[in-house]
N, C-alpha and C positions, 0 to 999 in steps of 0.2 A: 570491533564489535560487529556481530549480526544482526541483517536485517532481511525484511522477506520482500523481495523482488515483487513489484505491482505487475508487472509482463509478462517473468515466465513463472513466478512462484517459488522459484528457486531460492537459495542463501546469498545475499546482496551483502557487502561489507561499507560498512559506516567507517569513514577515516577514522585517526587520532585527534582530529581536529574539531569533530562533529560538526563538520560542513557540507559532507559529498557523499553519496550513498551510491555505489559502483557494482554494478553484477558481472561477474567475470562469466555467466553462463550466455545471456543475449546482448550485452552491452550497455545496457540500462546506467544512466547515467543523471543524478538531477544534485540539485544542491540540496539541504537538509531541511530546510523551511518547506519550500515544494515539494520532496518526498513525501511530508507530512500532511501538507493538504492533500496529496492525492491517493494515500491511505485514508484517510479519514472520510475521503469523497467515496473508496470504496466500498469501506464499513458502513455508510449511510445508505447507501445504495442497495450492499446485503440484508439490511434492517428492513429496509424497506421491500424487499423479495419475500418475505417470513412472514407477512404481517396475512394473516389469515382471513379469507374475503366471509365475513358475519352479516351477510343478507337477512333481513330480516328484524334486524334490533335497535 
């Protein structure tokens, strides 16, 4: 299965096992638990980039 690389952005592949999430492009390597905290840490992060500065209200 695919996944999308935190590092370089590229296509990262998820084992058969759904424990190891490996990018043949930078080397990017975490186990499946952790890859997920640290998409999530970056999705929060973009969330928070968007959020429009409403001075005034």
């Amino acid at each position: 299965m695919d996944a999308k690389c935190p590092e370089c952005e590229g296509v990262a592949v998820l084992d058969d096992d759904v424990t190891v999430v490996r990018c043949p492009h930078c080397g990017f390597e975490k186990g499946y638990e952790e890859y997920l905290e640290i998409m999530k840490d970056l999705a929060v992060n973009m969330a928070t980039d968007y959020i429009p500065d409403r001075s005034g209200l």
